[in-house]
C-alpha positions in Angstrom: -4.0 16.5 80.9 -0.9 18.5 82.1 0.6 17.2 85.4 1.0 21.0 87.3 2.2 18.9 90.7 5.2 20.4 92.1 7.0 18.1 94.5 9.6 20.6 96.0 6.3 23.1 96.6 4.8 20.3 98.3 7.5 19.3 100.4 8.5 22.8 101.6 4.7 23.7 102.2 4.0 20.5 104.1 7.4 20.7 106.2 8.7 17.7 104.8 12.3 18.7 103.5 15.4 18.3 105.9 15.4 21.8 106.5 11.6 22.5 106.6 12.3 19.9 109.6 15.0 21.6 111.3 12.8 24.6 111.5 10.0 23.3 113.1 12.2 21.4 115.2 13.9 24.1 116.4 11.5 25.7 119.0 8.3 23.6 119.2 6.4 24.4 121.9 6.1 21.4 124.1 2.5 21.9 125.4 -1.2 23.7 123.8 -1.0 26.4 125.9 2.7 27.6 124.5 0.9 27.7 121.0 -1.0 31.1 121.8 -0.6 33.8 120.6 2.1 36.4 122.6 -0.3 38.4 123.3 -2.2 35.4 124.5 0.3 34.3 126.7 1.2 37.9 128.2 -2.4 37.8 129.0 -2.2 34.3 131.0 1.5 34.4 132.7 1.0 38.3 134.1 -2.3 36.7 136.4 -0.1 33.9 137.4 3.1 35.7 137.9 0.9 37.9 140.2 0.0 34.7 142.2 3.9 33.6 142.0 4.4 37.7 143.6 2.2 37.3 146.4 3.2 33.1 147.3 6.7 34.8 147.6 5.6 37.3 150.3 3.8 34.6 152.4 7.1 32.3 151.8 4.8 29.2 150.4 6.8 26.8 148.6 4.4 24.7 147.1 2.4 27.2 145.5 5.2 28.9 144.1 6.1 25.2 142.6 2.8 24.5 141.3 2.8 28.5 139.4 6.0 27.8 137.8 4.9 24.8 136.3 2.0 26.3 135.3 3.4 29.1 133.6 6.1 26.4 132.1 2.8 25.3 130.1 2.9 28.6 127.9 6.7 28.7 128.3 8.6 25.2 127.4 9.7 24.0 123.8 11.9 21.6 122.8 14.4 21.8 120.1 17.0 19.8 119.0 19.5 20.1 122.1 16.5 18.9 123.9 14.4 22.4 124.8 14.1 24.8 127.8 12.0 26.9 129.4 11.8 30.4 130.4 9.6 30.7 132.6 12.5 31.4 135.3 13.1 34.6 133.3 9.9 35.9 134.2 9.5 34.9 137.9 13.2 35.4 139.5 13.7 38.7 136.8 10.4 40.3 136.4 9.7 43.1 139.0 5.9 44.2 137.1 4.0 42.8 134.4 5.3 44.8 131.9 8.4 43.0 132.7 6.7 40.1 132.2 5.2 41.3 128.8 8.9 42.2 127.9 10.3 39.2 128.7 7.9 37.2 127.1 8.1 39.5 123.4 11.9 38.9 123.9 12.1 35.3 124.5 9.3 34.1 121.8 11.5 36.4 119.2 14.4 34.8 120.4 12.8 31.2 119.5 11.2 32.4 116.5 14.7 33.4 114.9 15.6 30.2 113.0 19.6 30.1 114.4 20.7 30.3 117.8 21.7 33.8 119.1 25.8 34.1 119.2 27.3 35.0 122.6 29.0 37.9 121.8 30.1 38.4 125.5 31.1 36.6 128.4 31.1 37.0 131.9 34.4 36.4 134.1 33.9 35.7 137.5 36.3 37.7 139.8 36.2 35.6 142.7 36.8 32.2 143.1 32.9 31.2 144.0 29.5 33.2 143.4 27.0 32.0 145.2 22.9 32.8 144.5 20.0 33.2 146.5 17.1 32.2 143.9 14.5 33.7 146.8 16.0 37.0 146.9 17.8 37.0 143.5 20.6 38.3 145.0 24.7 37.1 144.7 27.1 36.8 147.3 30.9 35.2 147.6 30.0 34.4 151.0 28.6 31.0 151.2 26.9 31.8 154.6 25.7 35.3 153.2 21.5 34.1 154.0 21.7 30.7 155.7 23.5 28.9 158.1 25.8 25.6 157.4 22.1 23.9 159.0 19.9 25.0 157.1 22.1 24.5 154.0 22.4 21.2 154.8 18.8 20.7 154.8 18.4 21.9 151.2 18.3 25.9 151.6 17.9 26.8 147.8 21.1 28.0 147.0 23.3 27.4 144.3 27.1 28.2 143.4 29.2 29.0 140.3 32.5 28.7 139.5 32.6 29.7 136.1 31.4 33.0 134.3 29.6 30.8 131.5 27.5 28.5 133.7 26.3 31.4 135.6 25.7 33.2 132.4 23.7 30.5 131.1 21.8 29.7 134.0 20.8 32.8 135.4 21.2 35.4 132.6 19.5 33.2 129.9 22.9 34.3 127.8 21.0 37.8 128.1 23.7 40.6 127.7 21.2 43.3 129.5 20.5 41.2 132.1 24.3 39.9 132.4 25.2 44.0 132.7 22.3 44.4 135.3 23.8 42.3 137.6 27.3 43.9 136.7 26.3 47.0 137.9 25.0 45.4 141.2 27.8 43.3 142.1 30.7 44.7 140.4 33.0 42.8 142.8 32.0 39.5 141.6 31.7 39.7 138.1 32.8 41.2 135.0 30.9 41.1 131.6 33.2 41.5 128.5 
């Protein structure tokens, strides 16, 4: 009897090499739910960003906390810097659910490419401090722009930048189209190279 058992087959088929590893490492989705299909998951997030749209306009807190984390269930992985999430992308960026649909086609490609996207631009910050509203999405170099030093003090949610690279990877999701976006709108404050 001829022996037809291929080990390299087997290893590669049943993820067991180093790289096979690596692969699946890469962007494994941290709960079930981020194991649907895209389609799937565009048909689960839009309901919920909906939700996220209207606790916005009634200012509830809570709820908006307890939608994010529910639409982190399709949208967390971990990988082997230790993972992230995009489910910001879709409630501070998306203005419809096509947005949403968008976003969601763009960032499952993104994690099923098997290398990290290069930066091929960067973003200089032309004043000294940017600050960001993450309820209005909006930037500002005045620190007092939507709150008051009291109401900062008691936790307004704002945060600040002083370098083009944090803000780029925070709130553009090293996206170039969003990165121009807000280029366009605040053309004072930043610069994208």
């Amino acid at each position: 009897m001829e022996n037809n058992f291929d080990l390299k087959k087997f290893l590669v088929e049943n993820r067991l090499t180093a790289n096979s590893k690596i692969l699946k490492e890469s962007s494994t989705p941290r709960y079930p739910e981020g194991k649907l299909s895209i389609e799937d998951k565009i048909k689960a997030i839009v309901p919920l960003w909906q939700q996220d749209q209207d606790a916005r306009a009634n200012n509830d807190m809570g709820l908006l906390n307890q939608i994010k984390d529910k639409i982190s269930l399709y949208t967390t992985y971990d990988n082997e810097y230790g993972g992230g999430s995009y489910a910001f992308a879709i409630t501070d960026y998306a203005k419809s659910a096509e947005d949403v649909a968008k976003i969601v086609k763009r960032e499952e490609a993104k994690l099923a490419s098997d290398t990290e996207e290069d930066t091929t631009y960067s973003v200089k910050l032309l004043v000294p401090v940017v600050y960001y509203n993450s309820e209005t999405g909006e930037l500002s170099d005045n620190k007092y722009e939507w709150y008051t030093e009291d109401e900062l003090q008691d936790g307004a949610d704002q945060t600040s930048y002083t370098d083009g690279g944090e803000l780029d990877d925070v709130l553009f999701s090293n996206d170039y189209d969003q990165a121009k976006n807000f280029e366009k709108e605040y053309s004072s404050l930043l610069k994208v190279n």
